[in-house]
N, C-alpha and C positions, 0 to 999 in steps of 0.2 A: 490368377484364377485358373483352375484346370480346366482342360478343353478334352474329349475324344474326337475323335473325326468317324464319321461314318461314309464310306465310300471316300470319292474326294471333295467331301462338305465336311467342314465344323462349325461347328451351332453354337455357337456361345450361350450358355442357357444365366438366365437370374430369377432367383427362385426365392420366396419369402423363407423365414425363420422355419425352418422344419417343412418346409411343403417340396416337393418333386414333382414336379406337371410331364414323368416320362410319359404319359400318355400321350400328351399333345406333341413330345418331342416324336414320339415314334408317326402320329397321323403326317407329318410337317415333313419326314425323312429327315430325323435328328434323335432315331430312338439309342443313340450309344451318345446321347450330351452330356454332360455332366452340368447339372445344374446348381451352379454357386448359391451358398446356405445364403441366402440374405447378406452378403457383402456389400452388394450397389444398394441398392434398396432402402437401407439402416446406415446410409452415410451422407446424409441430405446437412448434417451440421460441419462437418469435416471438411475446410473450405477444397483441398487439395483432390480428394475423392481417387484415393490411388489404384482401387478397381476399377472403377467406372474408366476410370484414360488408359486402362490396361485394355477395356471394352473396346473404346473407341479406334486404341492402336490397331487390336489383331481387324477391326473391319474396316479401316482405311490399307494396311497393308494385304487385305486381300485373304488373313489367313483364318476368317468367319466370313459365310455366308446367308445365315439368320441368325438372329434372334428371339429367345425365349424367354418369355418373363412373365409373372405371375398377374401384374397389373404393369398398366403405363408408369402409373403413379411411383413404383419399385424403380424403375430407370433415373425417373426425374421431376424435380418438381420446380424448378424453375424455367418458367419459356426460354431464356438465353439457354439452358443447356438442351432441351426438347430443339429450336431451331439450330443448334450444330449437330444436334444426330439426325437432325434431317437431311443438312448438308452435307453428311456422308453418305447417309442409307439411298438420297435420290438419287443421284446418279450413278448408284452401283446395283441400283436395282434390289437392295438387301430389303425381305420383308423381317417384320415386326410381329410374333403370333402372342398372345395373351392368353391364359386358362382362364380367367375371368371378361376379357373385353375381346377376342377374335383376333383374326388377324388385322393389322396396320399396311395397308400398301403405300407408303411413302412412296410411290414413282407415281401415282396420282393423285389428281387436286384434291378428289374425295377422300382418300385415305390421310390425305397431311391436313385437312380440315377437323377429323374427328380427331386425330393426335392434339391436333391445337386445343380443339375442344374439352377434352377430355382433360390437357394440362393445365387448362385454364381451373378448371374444377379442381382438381388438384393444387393448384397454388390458393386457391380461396379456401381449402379445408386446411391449408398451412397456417393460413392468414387468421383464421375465424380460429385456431385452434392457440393460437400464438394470444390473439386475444383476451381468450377464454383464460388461459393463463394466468393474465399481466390480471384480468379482474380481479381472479381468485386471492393473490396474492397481495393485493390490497384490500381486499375483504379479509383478511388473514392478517394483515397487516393494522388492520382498524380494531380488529380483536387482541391482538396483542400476543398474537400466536408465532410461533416458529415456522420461518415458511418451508425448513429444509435447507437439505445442502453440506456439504461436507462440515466434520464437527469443529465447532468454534471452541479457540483454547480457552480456557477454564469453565470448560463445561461437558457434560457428557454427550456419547454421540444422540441421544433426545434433544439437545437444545436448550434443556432445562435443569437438568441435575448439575451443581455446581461441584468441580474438581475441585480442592482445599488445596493440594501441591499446585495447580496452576495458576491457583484465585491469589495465592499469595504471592508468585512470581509480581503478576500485574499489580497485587498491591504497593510490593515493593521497588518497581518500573516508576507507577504512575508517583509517588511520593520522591521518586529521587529525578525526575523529570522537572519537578513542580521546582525542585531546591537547585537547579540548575544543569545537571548532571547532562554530558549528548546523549541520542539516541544511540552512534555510531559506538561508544565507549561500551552503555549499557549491552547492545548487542553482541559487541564483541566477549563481553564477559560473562553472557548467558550463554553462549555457545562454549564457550572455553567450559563453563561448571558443567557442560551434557546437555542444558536445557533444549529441545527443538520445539517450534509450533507441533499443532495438532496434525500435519500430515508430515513429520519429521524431516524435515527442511531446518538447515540453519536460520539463527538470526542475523536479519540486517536492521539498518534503519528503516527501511520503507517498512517490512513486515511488521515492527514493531511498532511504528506509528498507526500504522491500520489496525492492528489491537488495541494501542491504548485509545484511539478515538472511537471507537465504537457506542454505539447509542446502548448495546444490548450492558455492558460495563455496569452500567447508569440502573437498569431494569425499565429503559426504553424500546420503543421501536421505532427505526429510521426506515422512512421510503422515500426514495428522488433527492435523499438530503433533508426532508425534516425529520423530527421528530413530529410522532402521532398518534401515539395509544402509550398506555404504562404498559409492559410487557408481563406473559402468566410468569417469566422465570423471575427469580429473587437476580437483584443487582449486588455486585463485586463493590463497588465503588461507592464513597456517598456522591450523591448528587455535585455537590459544589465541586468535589475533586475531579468528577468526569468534567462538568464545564470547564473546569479550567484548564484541563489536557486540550479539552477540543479549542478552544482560543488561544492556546500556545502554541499546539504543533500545527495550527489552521496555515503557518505560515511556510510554507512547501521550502523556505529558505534555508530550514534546520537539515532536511535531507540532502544537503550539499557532502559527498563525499570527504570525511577528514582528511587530510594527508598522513602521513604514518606519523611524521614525527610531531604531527602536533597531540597524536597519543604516546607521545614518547616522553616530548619537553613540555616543560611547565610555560616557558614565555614566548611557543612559539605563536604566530600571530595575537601575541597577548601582549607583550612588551613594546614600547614605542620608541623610535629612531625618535634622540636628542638633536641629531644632525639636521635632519630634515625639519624636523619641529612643526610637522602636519599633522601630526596622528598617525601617519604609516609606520606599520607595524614590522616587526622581525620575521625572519624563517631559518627553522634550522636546515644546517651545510656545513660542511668537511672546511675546518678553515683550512685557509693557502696560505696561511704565516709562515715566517720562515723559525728555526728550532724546537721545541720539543710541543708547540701548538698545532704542527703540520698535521692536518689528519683529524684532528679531534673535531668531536661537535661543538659547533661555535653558532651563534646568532647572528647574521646577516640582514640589514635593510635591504627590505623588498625593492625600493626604488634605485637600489645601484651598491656597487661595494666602497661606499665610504665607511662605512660602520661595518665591526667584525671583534663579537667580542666570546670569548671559549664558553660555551653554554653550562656547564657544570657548577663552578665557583658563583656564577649570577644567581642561580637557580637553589644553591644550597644558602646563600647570602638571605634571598626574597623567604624564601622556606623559615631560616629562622627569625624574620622579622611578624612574619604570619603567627608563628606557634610562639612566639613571646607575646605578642598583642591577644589572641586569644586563651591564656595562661590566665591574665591578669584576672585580680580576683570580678570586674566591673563586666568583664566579656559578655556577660548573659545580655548585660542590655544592648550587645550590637545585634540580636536576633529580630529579625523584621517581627512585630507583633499583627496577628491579624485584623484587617480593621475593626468598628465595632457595627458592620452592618448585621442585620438580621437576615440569614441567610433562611431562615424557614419564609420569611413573608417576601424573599428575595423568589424563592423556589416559586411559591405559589402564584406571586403575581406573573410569572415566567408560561405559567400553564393556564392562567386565566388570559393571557396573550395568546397561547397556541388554540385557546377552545374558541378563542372571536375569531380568529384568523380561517378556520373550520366552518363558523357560522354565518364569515363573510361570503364564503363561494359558493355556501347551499343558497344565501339570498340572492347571490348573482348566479344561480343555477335556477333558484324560481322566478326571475326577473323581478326582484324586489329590488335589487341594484341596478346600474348601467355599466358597463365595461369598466368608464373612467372613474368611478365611484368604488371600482372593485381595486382597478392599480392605487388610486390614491389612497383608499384604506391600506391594503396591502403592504401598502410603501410604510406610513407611519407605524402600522401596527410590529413591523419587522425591523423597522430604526429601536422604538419602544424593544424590543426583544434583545436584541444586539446588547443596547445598552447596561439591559438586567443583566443578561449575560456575563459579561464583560465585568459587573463589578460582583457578580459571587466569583468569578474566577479570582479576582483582587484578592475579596476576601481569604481564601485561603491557600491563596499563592504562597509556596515553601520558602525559607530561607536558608542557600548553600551552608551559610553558619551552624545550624542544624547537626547538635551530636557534637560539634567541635568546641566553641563557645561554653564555658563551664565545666567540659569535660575531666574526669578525673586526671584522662594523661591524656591531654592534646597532642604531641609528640608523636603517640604509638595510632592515636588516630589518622594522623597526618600521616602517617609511612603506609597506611594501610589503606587509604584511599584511591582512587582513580587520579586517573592523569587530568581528567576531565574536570571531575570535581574538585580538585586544585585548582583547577583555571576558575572555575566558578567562584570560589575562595574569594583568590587574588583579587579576581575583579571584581566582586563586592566591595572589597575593603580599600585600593591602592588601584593609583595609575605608576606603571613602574616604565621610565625612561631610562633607555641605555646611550651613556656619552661615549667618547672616544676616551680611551685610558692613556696614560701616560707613558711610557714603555721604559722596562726594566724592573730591577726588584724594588717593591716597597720597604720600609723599614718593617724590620724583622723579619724578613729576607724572604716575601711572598712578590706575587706579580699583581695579585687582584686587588684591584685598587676602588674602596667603598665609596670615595665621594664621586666615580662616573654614576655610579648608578644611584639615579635619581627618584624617592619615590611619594606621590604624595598621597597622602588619605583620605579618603573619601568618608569618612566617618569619623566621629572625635576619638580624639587619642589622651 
């Protein structure tokens, strides 16, 4: 912040949004201050506040001898920060002058009483304003209105106008989510095509699950975590496809960072140690075999190196077992079919739950309920919610198979897929165990040996 000095005083002045109080600097002996545009003042959310400690520096080192400012309030509005400028300004004797509230004698009781006082006032118009807010925003929020705020992707910056290049991104996120697909993969691939959110920020997982769970998707409105009003904007999503994102990614377990090479290889933690015969899974690594295996990507049990097998040959072996079982002509019936619930009377009974759940806490707001009568409704009527929940998502939960199964050329889909959605594949259809191979060439003078790799099906064959 700039300082003049006048004689040998400088005045640290702070001064609202366009206001100059050189008046009071000059009555004060501080008519050469420079008074800072509203820097302290308009930094009350900035927890660091790098004016204000630039403040408090130059009048602990002695290089400010008053202070000027437009109101108390423009200083501070929290009493911890009002009692450390007092524990500087008292014993240095530094007054405090205001163009709206006088001067501040902090070296007496009276003058650090009206400070007190005055910031008290000051943090109740933060508090009462803070309020005011948090009302409005759920009166806005029970209308079904946009409350603001930086613009939400596939929409325009109103809140309301739907973007069709972004609406389709999430259509086709939330659809390949559903059919198994990671977050981490998909992100990674919407960055790679240029796609960014609406403030041009790469894709991750976390960002992308925060989109696809959105209540607004749906043409809901979420406040505190429910939903609460149908919203004015048209929804992206149908209904049941938003449920079922939000009961799938509900489980924070999906944003576990991939490893690289499990977007590399098809069976890494996907394939199962025959050694071990727990279920512990593989990871790809550099084998340590000795001749022409040295170095290449190989599969490793996680529990230790007894198992080590060259990841390539397993992986082009599983590949063609996959696109021959899906070839056949019967494939279309490995597609999950969706159940036959009624997802309209599913929806509706879902929102004649959230309008009692509304009507429960007005009655326990007119005392037509008791507390325990409001938890115990509560409790049932949100198990009841869950439930619905839970089985429209069922309903039309995707199946990996999806596009592949029936396909004209399974093949050319299979090469053209994700690393991801090949794992989703696999393990739809096979538990694939890797044994210990024999060593040497096979007949007809290979190494990869078909019967270590074990695999069984999980669906008829």
């Amino acid at each position: 912040m700039p300082h003049r000095r006048r004689g040998g005083q400088l005045v640290v002045g702070v001064g609202q949004r366009g206001e100059h109080p050189a008046g009071l600097a000059g009555r004060v002996g501080g008519g050469g201050a420079h008074l800072g545009a509203g820097r302290l003042g308009h930094e009350p959310r900035v927890l660091s506040r790098p004016g204000y400690r630039a403040l408090l520096g130059d009048l602990e080192t002695g290089r400010a001898d008053a202070v000027l400012t437009w109101h108390t309030d423009r200083l501070h509005r929290s009493p911890i920060e009002l009692e450390h400028f007092i524990a500087i300004c008292e014993p240095r004797g530094i007054p405090t002058h205001c163009v709206k509230a006088g001067a501040l004698d902090l070296a007496t009781p009276s003058g650090r009483l009206v400070a007190r006082q005055l910031g008290a006032v000051a943090r109740y118009e933060v508090d009462h304003a803070v309020e005011r807010q948090k009302r409005a925003k759920l009166q806005a929020a029970r209308a079904g209105r946009w409350r603001g705020g930086r613009r939400p992707f596939g929409w325009e910056a109103d809140g309301v106008t739907v973007v069709p290049s972004e609406a389709a991104v999430i259509q086709d996120a939330a659809a390949r989510v559903l059919a198994g697909e990671s977050l981490n993969s998909l992100a990674r691939e919407l960055t790679k095509a240029g796609h960014r959110t609406s403030t041009g920020a790469a894709w991750t997982s976390l960002n992308l699950r925060d989109v696809l769970m959105r209540a607004r998707n749906i043409g809901m409105v979420e406040h505190r975590g429910e939903l609460i009003a149908e919203a004015v904007w048209p929804g992206i999503l149908d209904v049941e496809v938003g449920t079922a994102l939000r009961e799938l990614l509900g489980d924070r377990s999906r944003l576990t960072a991939a490893r690289s090479a499990e977007l590399v290889w098809l069976g890494s933690g996907l394939y199962r140690c025959g050694v071990c015969g727990d279920g512990t899974t593989v990871k790809s690594a550099a084998s340590t075999g000795g001749g022409s295996h040295i170095g290449r990507p190989s599969y490793r049990c996680r529990a230790g190196g007894h198992l080590t097998r060259v990841a390539e040959p397993v992986d082009d072996f599983v590949s063609g077992i996959v696109i021959a079982r899906l070839s056949r002509p019967d494939a279309e019936l490995l597609l999950h079919h969706p159940t036959q619930e009624d997802t309209g009377a599913l929806r509706t009974r879902a929102v004649a739950m959230r309008t009692r759940l509304d009507e429960l806490a007005g009655l326990y707001a007119d005392g037509a309920v008791s507390g325990s009568q409001l938890a115990e409704g509560t409790r049932k009527l949100r198990a009841a919610l869950a439930d619905v929940e839970s089985r429209m998502a069922s309903a039309v939960a995707g199946s990996p198979l999806a596009g592949f199964a029936g396909a004209e050329d399974v093949a050319a889909a299979w090469r053209h897929a994700s690393v991801s959605r090949r794992k989703a594949i696999v393990n739809t259809l096979m538990t694939v165990t890797l044994n210990k191979a024999p060593r040497g060439r096979r007949p007809g003078g290979h190494y990869f040996d078909v019967d270590s790799v074990h695999v069984e099906w999980k669906v008829d064959t």
